[in-house]
C-alpha positions in Angstrom: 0.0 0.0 0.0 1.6 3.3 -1.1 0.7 6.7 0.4 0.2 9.6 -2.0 -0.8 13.2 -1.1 -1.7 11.7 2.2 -3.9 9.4 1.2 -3.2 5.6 1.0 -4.6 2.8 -1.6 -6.1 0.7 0.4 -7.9 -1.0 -3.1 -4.5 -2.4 -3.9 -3.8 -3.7 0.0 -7.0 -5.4 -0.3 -6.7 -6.8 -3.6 -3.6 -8.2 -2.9 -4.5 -10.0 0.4 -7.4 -11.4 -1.8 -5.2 -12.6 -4.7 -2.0 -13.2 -2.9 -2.1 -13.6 0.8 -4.9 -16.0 1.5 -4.1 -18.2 -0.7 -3.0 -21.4 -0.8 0.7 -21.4 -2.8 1.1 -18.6 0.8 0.1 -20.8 3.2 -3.9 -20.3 3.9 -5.6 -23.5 5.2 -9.2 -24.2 4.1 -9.9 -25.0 7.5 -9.1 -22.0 9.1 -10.9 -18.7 9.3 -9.7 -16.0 7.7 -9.9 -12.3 9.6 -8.2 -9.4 8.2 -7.4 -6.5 10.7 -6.9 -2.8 8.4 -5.4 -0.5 10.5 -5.6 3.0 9.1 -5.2 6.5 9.2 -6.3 8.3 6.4 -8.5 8.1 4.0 -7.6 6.0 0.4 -7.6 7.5 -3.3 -10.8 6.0 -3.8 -13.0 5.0 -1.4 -16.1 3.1 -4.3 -12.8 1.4 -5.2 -11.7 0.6 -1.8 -15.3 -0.8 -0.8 -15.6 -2.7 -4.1 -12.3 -4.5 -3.2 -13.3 -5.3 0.4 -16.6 -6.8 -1.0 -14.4 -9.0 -3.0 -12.5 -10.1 0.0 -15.6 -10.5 2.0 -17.3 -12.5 -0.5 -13.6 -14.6 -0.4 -15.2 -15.7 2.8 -12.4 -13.5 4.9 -13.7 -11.5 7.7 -12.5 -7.7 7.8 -12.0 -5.7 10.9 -11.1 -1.8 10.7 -9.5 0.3 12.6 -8.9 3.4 12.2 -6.5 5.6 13.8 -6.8 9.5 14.4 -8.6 12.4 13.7 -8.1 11.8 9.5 -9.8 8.5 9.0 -12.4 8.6 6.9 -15.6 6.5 9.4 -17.6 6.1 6.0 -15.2 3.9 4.1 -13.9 2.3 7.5 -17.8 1.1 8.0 -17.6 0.1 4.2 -14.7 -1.9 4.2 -15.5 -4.1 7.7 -18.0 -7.3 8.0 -21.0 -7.2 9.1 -22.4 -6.1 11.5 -20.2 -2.7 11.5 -20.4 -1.9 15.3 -18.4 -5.5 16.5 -15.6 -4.5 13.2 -15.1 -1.0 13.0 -13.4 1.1 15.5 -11.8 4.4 15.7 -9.3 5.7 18.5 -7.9 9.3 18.8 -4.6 7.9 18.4 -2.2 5.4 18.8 -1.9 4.7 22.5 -5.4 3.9 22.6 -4.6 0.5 20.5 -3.8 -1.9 23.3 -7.3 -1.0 25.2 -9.2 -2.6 21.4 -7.2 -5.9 21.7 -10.2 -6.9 23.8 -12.4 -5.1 21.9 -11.5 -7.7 18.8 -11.0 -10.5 20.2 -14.4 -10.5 21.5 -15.7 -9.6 18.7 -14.5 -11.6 16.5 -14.7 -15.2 19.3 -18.0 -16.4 18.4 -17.8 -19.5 19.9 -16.7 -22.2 17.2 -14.4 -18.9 15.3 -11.4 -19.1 17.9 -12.0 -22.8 18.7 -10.6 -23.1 15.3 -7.7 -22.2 13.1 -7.7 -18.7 12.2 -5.3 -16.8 9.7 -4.8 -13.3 10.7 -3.3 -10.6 8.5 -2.8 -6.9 10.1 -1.9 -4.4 6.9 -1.4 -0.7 7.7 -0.4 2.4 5.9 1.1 3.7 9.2 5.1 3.8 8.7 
């Protein structure tokens, strides 16, 4: 994912975890769920684009969480990008600190009973250097 005028293209990060990362030739195991965790802190290029892509992903079967990261983060194309339903996938903190009090946050969200009695594959991009 490359940042441009402040701006980062989260399409491309997503369509490369789709056609690259969970995948088997890298690794991913039919068996095990597969949760994506976006942390961000802008908004991307294009945010139709962006959506379209995680709708790919999501239809990939992969679950998407979002998190977005200060006061730049665009909450409309964060609550586009997560699974369903938006309030257990999409959070926002004011800044980075505040990271370590979500870890709960996710897990819980995201422990369903049979999910993290499982396998699960876990990718974390971010367009934070």
């Amino acid at each position: 994912m490359c940042i441009r005028n402040g701006r980062t293209n989260l399409a491309a990060g997503l369509r490369t975890v789709r056609t690259d990362v969970f995948t088997s030739r890298r690794g991913a195991r039919d068996s095990a769920a597969k949760i994506v965790v976006v942390l961000t802190t802008t908004p991307s290029f294009n945010e139709t684009e962006t959506v379209q892509e995680a709708m790919r992903l999501r239809a990939d079967g992969v679950s998407i969480i979002g998190v977005g990261i200060g006061p730049s983060v665009s909450r409309s194309e964060l609550e586009g990008v997560v699974s369903y339903p938006v309030d257990r996938n999409a959070f926002i903190v004011d800044r980075y600190s505040r990271l370590s009090g979500l870890v709960n946050n996710i897990v819980n969200s995201q422990c369903n009973g049979t999910l993290c009695s499982s396998f699960v594959d876990i990718l974390a991009p971010s367009d934070a250097l």
